[in-house]
C-alpha positions in Angstrom: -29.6 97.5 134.6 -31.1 95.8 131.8 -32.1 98.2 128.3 -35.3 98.4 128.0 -37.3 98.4 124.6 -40.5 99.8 124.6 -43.5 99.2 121.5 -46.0 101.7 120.6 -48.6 99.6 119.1 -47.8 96.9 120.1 -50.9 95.1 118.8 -49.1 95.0 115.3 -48.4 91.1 115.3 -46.3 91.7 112.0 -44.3 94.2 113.1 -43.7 93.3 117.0 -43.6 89.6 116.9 -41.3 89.9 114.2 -38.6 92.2 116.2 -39.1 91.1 118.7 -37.8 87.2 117.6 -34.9 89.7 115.6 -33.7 91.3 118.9 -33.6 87.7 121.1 -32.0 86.4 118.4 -28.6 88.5 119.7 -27.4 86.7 122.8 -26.6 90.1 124.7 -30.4 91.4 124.7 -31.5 87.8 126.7 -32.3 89.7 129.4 -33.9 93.3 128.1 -37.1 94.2 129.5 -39.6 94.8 126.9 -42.8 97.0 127.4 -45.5 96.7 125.1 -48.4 100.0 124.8 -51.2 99.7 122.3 -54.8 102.1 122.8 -56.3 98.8 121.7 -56.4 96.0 124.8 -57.3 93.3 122.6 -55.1 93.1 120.1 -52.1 93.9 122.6 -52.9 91.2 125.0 -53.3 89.0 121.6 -49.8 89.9 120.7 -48.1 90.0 124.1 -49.3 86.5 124.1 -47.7 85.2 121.2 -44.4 86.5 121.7 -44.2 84.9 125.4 -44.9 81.5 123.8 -42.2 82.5 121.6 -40.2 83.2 124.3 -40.7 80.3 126.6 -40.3 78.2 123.5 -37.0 79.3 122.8 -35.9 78.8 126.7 -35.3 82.8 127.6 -36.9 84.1 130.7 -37.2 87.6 128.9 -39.9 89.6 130.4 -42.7 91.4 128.3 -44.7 94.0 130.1 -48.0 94.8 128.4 -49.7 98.3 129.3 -52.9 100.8 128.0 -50.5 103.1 129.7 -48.2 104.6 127.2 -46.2 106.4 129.8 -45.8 103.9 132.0 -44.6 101.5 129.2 -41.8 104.2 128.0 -40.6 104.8 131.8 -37.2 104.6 131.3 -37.0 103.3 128.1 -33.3 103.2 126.0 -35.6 102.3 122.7 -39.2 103.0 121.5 -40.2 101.2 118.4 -43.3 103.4 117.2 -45.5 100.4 114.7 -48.9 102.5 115.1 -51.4 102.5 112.6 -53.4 105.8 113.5 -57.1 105.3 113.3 -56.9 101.3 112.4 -58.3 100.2 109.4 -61.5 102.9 109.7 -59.4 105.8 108.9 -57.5 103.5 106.1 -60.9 103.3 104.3 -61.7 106.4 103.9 -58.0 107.1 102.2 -58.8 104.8 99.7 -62.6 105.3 99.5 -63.0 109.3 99.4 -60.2 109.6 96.6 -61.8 106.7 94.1 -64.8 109.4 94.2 -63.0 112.0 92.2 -61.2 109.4 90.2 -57.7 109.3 92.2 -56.9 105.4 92.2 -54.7 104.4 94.9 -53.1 100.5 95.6 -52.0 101.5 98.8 -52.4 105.2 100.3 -49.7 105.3 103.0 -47.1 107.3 101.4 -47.8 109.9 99.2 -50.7 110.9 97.3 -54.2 111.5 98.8 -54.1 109.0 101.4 -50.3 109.4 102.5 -50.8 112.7 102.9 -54.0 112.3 105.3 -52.2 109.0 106.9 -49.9 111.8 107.7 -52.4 114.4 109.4 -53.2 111.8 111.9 -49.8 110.0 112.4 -48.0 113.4 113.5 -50.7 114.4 116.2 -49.8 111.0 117.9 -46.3 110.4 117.0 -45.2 114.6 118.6 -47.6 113.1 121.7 -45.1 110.1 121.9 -42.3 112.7 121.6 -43.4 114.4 124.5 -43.7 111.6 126.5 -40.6 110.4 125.5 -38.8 113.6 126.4 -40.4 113.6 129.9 -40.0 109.9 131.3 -37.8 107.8 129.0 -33.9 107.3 129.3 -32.3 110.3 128.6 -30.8 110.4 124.8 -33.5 107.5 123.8 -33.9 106.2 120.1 -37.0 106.4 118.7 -37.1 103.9 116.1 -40.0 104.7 113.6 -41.6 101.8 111.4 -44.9 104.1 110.8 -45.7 105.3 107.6 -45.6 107.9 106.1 -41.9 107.0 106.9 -40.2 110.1 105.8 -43.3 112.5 107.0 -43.4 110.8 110.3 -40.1 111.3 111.1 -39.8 114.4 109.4 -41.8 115.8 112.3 -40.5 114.0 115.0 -37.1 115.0 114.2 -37.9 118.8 113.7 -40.8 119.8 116.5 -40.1 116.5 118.4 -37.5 116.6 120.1 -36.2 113.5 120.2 -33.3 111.3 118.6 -35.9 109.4 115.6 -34.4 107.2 112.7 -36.8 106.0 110.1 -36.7 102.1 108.8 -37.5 100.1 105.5 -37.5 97.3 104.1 -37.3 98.5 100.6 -34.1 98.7 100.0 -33.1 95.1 101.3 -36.1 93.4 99.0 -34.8 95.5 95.6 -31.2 94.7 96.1 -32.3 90.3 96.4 -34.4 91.6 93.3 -31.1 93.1 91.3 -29.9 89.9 92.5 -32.0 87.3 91.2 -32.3 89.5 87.5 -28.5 88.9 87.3 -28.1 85.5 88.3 -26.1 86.3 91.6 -26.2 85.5 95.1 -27.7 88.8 96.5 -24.0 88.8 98.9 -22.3 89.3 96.1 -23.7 92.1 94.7 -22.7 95.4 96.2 -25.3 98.5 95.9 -25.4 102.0 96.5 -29.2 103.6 97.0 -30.1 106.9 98.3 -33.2 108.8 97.5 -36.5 109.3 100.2 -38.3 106.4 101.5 -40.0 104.4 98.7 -38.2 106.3 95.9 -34.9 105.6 96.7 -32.8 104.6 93.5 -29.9 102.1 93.0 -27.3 104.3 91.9 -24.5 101.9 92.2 -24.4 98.0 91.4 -21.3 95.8 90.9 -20.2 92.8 91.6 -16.7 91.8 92.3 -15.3 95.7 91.1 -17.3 95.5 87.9 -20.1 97.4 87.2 -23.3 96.4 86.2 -25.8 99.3 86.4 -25.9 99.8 82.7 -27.0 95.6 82.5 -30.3 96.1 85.0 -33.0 97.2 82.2 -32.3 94.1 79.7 -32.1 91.7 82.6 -35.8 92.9 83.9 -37.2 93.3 80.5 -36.2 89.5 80.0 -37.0 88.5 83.7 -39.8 85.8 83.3 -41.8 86.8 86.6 -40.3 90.9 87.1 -41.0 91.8 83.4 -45.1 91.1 84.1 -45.1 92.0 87.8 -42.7 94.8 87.6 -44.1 97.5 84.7 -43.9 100.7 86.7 -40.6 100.1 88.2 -39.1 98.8 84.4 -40.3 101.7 82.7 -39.0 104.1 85.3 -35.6 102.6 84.5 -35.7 102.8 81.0 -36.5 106.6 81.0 -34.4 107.8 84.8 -31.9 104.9 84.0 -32.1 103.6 87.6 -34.0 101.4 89.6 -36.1 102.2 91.8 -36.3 100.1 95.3 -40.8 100.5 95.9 -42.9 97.5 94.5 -44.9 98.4 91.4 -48.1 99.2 92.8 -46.6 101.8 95.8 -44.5 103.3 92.8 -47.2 103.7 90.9 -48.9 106.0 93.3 -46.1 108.7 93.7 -46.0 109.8 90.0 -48.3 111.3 87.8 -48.5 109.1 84.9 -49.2 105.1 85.3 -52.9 105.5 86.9 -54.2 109.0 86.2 -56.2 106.7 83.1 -58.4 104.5 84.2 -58.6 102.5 81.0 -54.6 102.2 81.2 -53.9 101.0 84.6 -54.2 97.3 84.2 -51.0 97.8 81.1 -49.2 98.9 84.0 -49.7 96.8 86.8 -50.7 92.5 87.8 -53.5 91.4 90.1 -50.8 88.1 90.7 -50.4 89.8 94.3 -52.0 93.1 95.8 -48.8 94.6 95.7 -48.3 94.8 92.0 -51.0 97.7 91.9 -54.6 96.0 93.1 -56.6 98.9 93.7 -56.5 99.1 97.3 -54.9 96.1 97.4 -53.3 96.5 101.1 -56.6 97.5 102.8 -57.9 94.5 101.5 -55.2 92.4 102.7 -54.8 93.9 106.2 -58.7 94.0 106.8 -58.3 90.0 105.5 -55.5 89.7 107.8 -57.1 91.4 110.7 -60.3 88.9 110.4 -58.6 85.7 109.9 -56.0 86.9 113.7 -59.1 87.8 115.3 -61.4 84.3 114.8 -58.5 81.9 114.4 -57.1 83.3 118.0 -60.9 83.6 119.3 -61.2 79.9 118.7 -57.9 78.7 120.9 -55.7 78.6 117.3 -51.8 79.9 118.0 -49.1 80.0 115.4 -46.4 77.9 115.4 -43.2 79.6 118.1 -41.0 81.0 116.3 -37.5 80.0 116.2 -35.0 82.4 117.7 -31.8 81.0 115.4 -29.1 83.5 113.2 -30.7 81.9 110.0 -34.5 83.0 110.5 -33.1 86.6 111.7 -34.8 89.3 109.4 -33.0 91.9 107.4 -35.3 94.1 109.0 -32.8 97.3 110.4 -34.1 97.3 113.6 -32.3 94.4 116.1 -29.1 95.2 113.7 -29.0 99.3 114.9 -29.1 98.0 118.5 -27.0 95.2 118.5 -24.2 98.0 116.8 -25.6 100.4 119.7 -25.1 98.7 122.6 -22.5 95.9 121.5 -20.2 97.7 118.9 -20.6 95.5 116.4 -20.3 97.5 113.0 -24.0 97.3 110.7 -24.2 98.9 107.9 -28.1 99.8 106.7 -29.9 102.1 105.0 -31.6 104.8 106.9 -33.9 107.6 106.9 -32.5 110.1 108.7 -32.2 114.2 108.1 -30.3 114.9 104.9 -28.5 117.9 105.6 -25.4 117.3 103.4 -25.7 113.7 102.7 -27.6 113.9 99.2 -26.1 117.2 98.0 -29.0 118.1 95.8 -32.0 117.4 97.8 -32.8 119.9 100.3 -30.9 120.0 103.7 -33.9 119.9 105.7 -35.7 116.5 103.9 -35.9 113.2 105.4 -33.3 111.0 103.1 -33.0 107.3 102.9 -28.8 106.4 102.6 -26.6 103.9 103.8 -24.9 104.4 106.7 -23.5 102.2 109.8 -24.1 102.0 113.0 -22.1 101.2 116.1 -21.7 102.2 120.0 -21.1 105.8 118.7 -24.6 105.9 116.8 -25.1 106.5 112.8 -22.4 107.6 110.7 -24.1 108.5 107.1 -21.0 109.4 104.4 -21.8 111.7 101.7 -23.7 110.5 98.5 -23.0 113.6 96.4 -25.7 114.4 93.9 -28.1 112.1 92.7 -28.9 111.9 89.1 -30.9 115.0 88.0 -33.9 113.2 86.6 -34.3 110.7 89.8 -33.3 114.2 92.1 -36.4 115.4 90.1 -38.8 112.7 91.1 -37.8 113.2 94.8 -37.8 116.3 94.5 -41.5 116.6 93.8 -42.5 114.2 96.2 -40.5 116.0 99.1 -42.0 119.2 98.2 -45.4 117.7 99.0 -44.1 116.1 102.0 -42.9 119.3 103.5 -46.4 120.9 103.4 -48.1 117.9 104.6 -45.4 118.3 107.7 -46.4 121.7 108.3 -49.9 121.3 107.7 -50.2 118.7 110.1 -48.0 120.1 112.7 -50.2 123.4 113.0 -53.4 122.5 112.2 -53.4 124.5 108.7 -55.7 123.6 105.8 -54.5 125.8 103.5 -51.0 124.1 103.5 -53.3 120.7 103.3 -55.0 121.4 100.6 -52.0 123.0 98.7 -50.2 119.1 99.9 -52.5 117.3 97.8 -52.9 120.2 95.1 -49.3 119.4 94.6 -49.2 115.7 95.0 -48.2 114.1 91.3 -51.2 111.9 91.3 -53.9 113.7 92.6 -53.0 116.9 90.4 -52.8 114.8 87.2 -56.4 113.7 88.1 -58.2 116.6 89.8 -58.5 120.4 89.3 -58.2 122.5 92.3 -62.1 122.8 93.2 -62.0 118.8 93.2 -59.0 119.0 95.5 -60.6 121.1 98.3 -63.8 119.6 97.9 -61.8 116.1 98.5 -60.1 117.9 101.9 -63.3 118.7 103.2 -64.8 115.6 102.8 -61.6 114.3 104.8 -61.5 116.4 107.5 -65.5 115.8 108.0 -64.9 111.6 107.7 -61.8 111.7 109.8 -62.6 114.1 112.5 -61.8 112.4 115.9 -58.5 111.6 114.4 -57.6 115.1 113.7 -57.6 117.2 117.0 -55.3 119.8 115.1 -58.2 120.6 112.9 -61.0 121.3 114.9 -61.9 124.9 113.4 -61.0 123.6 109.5 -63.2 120.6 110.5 -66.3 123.1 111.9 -66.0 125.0 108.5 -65.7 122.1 106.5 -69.1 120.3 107.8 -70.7 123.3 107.5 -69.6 123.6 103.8 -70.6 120.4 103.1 -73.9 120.3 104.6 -74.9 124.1 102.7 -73.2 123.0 99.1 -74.0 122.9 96.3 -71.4 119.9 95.5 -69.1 119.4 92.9 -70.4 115.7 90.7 -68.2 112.8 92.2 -68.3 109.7 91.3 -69.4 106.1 92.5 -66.3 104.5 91.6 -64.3 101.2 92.6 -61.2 101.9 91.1 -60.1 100.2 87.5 -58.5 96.8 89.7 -60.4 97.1 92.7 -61.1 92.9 94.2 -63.6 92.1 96.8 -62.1 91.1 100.3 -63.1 88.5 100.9 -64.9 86.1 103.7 -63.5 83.8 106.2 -65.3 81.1 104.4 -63.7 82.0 101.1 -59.9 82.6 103.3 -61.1 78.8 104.5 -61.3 77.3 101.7 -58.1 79.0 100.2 -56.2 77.8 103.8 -57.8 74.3 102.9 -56.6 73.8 99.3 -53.1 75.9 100.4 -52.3 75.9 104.3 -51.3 80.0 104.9 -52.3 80.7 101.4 -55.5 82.4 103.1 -54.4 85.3 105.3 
């Protein structure tokens, strides 16, 4: 029987097409069944579509079955990608939105700090409801491969009330090391790393190049980099006082420490408009609600993107298609994962999700020990992991009080707010994002009620210090015009 390789939601075109070209790129998966699920028909049917163009393009006769019917698409399943983006781009609003009124400025809310943490409140109700289905009609021992975010909170849950096999996957670590790379003049193949931390914090503790090392070089070679030393701030200042590099881009690092945009007359020092990622105030929302707008008309009015080629050279370094070719073929890959500590990084705690190398093959993942980490970077993960453990529990049993004391504890959010501003904030969550908190419903009664009595704590009308305007398919037109793909 063919494997099967199931999507839950699917109607991620980044994500799906993308691994989807990754996995038919291995001659061995010609003929895997793939099942595509998304709650949203349109945007699935959108997607499926593409990728059978691709397909047929390519001259494979793989089959795509696209579903509403999340069970029926993980009947049997070996492999469950899980891509989902809990209440859409809605629900992303309001993480950016309801924190810029009590001054907490975000670029992208999907990690840590106030939006990670409520990205995380709805992501676990769904992602324990895959679980279960998994556990009831998929292949028995099935992989659950998470791309969600909050990465290390997602599968944090899944792995301890889940009940299921769940690895977590980043790019991160892949995009850093071609970074160290091009600072240093070297082909990225020939310069060996060794990073471990969580998910977006993980440090390079380890480079070299042919036996000699060059860890000690990396904060000159930034601070003289002509593009890294302006786009990069964050992540050059947090090697020149942790002495390590850090693989998240400026703007997401920026958001899991307490000191680059807790000032609102400092942030722009720290971060460049160049590209949303270098710290745009919610810089992400506007480029997937950009995105979203440009799929949507363009595919309403009969456009389609070019097939994609399925060839070894436009093969992603994305971990996915790698773990299962090593699965089912044998073939040694060695990645970075996110996967439950226990012993791997000695002094972060046993229970936390950790993001190591490791390799893969038919026997599964095989993570050696990293030993310590450096106390200072052990610090910084530390902190965050401390905040990601009650946002875990808090969203796995429905408790407010462990919420609240989440994004008390959150670096950010405690440098900016006091603790009546923090439950305040809660509330006003829990009211906005109500049908996508079922776990909540009593904390959600109490909190409307609260807000509707008062009296209310001052907030703020407030943008953010680098907030830009999304902007309009006319304005993405012209862009497209003057720049073909430029626009979306």
């Amino acid at each position: 029987m063919p494997i099967k390789i199931a999507f839950i939601g699917a109607g991620s075109i980044g994500f799906t097409r993308r691994l989807v070209a990754d996995l038919l790129t291995v001659p061995e998966f010609a003929n895997v069944e793939f099942a595509f699920t998304d709650i949203n028909a349109r945007n699935l049917n959108m997607v499926a579509e593409i990728c059978r163009r691709d397909i047929a393009a390519n001259g494979l006769q793989t089959r795509i079955r696209a579903t509403t019917n999340r069970r029926a698409a993980l009947q049997g399943a070996n492999y469950v990608f899980c891509v989902v983006r809990i209440g859409g781009i809605e629900a992303f609003q309001h993480d950016i939105d309801i924190p810029l009124r009590y001054g907490v400025d975000q670029c992208v809310g999907d990690t840590l700090c106030a939006g990670g943490i409520m990205y995380a409140q709805r992501g676990i109700a769904a992602i324990l409801s895959f679980c279960k289905d998994i556990r009831e009609v998929a292949a028995p021992d099935c992989l659950l491969l998470n791309y969600a975010n909050p990465m290390a909170m997602m599968t944090w849950a899944a792995n301890k009330y889940g009940g299921v096999r769940c690895v977590g996957l980043c790019h991160g670590v892949q995009h850093g090391h071609w970074q160290i790379a091009q600072v240093l003049g070297l082909e990225q193949k020939d310069v060996d790393i060794i990073c471990a931390g969580i998910n977006h914090q993980t440090w390079y503790v380890s480079v070299s190049t042919g036996g000699r090392d060059l860890t000690g070089k990396l904060l000159a070679a930034f601070e003289k980099h002509p593009e890294f030393s302006k786009t990069e701030k964050v992540r050059i200042d947090m090697l020149r006082r942790f002495g390590y590099y850090s693989t998240e881009s400026n703007g997401h690092l920026s958001e899991y420490v307490p000191w680059y945009r807790k000032r609102p007359d400092e942030i722009k020092k720290w971060i460049d408009l160049g590209s949303w990622i270098n710290g745009e105030t919610g810089g992400y929302l506007r480029v997937v609600t950009e995105g979203r707008n440009w799929f949507r008309e363009e595919f309403g009015r009969g456009k389609r993107p070019e097939p994609m080629k399925y060839t070894p050279e436009n093969r992603s370094s994305e971990h996915g298609s790698y773990i299962l070719e090593g699965m089912e073929t044998g073939r040694i890959y060695r990645g970075h994962f996110n996967l439950v500590n226990r012993a791997t990084i000695t002094n972060l705690p046993p229970d936390a999700i950790v993001e190591a190398p490791g390799y893969v093959d038919r026997h599964g993942f095989n993570t050696p020990s990293v030993g310590d980490l450096p106390l200072g970077c052990a610090a910084v993960c530390n902190a965050s992991i401390s905040v990601q453990r009650l946002g875990v529990e808090a969203a796995v049993h429905g408790d407010d009080t462990l919420l609240r004391q989440a994004m008390l504890m959150d670096p950010l959010v405690g440098a900016v707010c006091n603790p009546p501003e923090v439950w305040q904030m809660v509330d006003d969550f829990l009211v906005a994002q109500a049908e996508w908190l079922p776990q909540y419903r009593r904390a959600i009664k109490a909190a409307k009620e609260r807000v509707a009595k008062g009296p209310r704590l001052k907030t703020k009308n407030y943008q953010g210090a680098a907030r830009l305007k999304t902007r309009s398919m006319a304005e993405l037109r012209r862009v497209e015009k003057k720049n073909p793909r430029a626009g979306h």
